[in-house]
N, C-alpha and C positions, 0 to 999 in steps of 0.2 A: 504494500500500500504506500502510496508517496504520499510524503510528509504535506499537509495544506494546511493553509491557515494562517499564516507566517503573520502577516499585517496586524490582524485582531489583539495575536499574542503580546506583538512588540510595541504597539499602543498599553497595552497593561504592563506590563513588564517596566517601560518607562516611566510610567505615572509613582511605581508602588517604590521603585529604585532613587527616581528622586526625592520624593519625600523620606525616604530613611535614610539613605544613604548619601545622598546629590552626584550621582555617579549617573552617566547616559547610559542608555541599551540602546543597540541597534537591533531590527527584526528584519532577517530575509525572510521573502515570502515565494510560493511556487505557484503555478495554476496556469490553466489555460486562457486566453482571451480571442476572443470574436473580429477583433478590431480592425478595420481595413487600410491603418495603413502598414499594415505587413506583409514582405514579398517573399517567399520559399523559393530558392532554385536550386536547380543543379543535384537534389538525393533521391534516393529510392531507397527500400525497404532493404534490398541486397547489395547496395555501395558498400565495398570494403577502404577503410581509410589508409592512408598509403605508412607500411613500417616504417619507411627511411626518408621521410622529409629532413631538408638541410636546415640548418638550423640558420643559415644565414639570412639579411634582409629577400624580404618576402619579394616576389613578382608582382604583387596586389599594389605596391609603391615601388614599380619601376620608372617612373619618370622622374623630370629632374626636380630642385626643391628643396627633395629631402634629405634630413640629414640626422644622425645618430645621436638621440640627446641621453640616452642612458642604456647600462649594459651590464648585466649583471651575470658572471658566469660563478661556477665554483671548484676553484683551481687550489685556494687554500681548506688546510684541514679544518678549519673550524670556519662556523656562518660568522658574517662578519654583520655586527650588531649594530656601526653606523649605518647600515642599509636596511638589514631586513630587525621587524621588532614582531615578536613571539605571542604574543596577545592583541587584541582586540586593543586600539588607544583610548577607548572610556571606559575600560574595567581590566586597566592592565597589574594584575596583582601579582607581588613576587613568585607568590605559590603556584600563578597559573592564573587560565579565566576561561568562560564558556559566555555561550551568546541565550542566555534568556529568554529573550523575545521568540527562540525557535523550540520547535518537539528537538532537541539532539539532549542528548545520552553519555557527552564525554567532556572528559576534562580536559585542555590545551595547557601541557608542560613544555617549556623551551627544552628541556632534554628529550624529546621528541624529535626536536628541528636537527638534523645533524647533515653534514656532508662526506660525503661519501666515491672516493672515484669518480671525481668530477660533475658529482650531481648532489641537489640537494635533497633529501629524505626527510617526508612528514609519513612521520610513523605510531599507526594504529593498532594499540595492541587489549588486550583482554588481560587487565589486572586493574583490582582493585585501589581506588585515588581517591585522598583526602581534598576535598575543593571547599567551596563555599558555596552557599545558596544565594539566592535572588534579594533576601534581607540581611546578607553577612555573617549567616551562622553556619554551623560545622554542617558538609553533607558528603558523604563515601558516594563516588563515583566507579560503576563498574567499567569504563570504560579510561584509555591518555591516550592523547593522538597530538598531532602537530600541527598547527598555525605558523605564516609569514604575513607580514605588511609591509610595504615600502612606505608605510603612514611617518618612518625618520627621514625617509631621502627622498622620495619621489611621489610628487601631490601635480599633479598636470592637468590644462587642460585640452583637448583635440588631441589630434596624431595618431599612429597605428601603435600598438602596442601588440606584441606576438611574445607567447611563451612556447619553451617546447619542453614536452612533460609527456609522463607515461601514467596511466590514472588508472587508478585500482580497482578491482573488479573483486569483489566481496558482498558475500550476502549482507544487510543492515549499514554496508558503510554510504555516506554522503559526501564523496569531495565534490568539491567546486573551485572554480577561477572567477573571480568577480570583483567589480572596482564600487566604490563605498565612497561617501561626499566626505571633501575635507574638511569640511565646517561642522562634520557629526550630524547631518539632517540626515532624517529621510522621511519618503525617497527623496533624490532618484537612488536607483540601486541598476549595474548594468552587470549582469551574471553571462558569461563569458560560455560558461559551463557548470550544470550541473547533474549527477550520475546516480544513478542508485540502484543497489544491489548487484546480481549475481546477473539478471535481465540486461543488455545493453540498452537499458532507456536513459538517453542522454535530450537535455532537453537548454535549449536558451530562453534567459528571460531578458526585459526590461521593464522595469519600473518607475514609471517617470511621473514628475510632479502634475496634480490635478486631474489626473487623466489614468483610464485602467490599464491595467498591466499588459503586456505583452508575452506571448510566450511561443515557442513552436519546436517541435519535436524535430530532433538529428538524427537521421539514421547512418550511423558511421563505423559501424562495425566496432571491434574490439582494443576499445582504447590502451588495456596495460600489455598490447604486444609493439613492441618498437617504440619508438619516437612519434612523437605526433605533434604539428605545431597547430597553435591554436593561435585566430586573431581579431583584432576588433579595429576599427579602422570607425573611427569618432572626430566626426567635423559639426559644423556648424549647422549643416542641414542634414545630416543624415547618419544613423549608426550602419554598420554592416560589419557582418559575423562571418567567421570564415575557419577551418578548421581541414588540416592538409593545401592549404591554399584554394578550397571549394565553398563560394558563396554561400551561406545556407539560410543568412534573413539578412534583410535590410528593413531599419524602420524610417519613416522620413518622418515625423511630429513628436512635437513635445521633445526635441532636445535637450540635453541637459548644457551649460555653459558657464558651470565653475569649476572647481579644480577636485579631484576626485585621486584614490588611490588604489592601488593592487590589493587584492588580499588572496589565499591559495590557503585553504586548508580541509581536512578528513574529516567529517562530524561522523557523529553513528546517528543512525535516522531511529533507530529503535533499538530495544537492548531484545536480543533475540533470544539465543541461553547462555549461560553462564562461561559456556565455553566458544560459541560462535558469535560473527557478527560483529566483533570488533576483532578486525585482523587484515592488516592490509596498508601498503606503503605509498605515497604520490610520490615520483620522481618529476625532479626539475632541472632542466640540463642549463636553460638560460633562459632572462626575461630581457625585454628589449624595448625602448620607445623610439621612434624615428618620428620627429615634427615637419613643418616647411618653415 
């Protein structure tokens, strides 16, 4: 069952947070929408996504213009914490944090985040985690998994942004790629990617201000074999989503036009039993922005 509801929750979740705490929640939310201005191209049900996309600037901004304004590889052993930050930036707690406003299941420890032979690993496992709850008190979490932000180094707005990642395929697991408003609003909310369970139901959202969501199903075959580059190409008038270098939505309304950041991490959509369901690694080879 995929996770819905996302909006409702994180409307409460913020109210009950700041009056105890004064701390923000943000709520992603999932679902389908009717809305016309959305265009589907180029998949079918049997598209297989390509193993060995290059990791270099995309063909989608082959003309001139552009140019490389951020680049994030993982060449040293350990993540390097002026760039990427391990929590959520409004509930960034030593111990860890988890996002409230959503159904997930796990607790986000920076010793999760690790790299590894030149990629970086957000890693979901099954053991028991001391966290906090939604009003600051003690709660055992059966699930720790891994979150990144470029919420220290890189808040932009427009340009193509492409990651290239190999995304887990686990019954109860939820990663997603998605960028989140720098001012802590929302929406808008622009979800890149999100996946869930053992099913390859990969699906895009957009969530933008005044106006109903967007959503539409990918069918791209089986994300955690090879390399896969995932992209989003964000102008003024238009998003468009792209994944092996293949169009799969464009929206043209209700753009967003402030500065927004990256986020990439595993939730668990549900706790399934004690021994599945949370088990499963994102790999990230590079994230990358080109502007004009």
């Amino acid at each position: 069952m995929r996770p819905t509801g996302r909006l409702a929750l994180a409307s409460v979740a913020v109210i009950a947070v700041l009056a105890i705490t004064a701390w923000g929640v943000l709520g992603k939310s999932s679902g389908r929408s009717s809305a016309n201005n959305v265009r589907q191209t180029g998949t079918s049900p049997t598209a297989t996504a390509s193993a060995s996309p290059s990791p270099s600037q995309s063909s989608v901004i082959s003309g001139g213009g552009w140019k490389l304004k951020f680049s994030a590889g993982f060449t040293r052993p350990r993540l390097d914490t002026k760039v990427w930050g391990t929590c959520y930036p409004w509930r960034d707690l030593r111990s860890g944090c988890t996002n409230y406003g959503n159904p997930e299941y796990q607790w986000y420890l920076p010793a999760q985040d690790r790299v590894s032979q030149g990629a970086m690993e957000l890693i979901a496992q099954r053991v028991p985690t001391p966290g906090r709850n939604k009003r600051g008190g003690p709660m055992t979490y059966g699930c720790r998994s891994g979150l990144v932000t470029t919420y220290p180094s890189l808040r932009f707005t427009y340009g193509y942004l492409q990651i290239v990642a190999k995304i887990p395929e686990s019954y109860g697991l939820w990663p997603a790629l998605w960028l989140a408003a720098a001012d802590r609003s929302w929406p808008p909310e622009i979800d890149l990617l999100e996946r869930w369970g053992a099913a390859p139901n990969t699906d895009l959202f957009f969530h933008p201000v005044g106006a109903h969501r967007v959503a539409q199903k990918a069918y791209v075959g089986n994300l955690s074999v090879g390399w896969h580059t995932f992209g989003l190409l964000w102008s003024s008038k238009q998003l468009v989503w792209y994944i092996d270098g293949r169009e799969l939505l464009t929206v043209d309304k209700n753009i967003p036009n402030i500065p927004m950041y990256f986020i990439a991490n595993v939730a668990e959509a549900r706790p399934v039993t004690a021994t599945q369901g949370c088990d499963g690694t994102m790999y990230i080879q590079s994230v990358k922005l080109w502007q004009q």
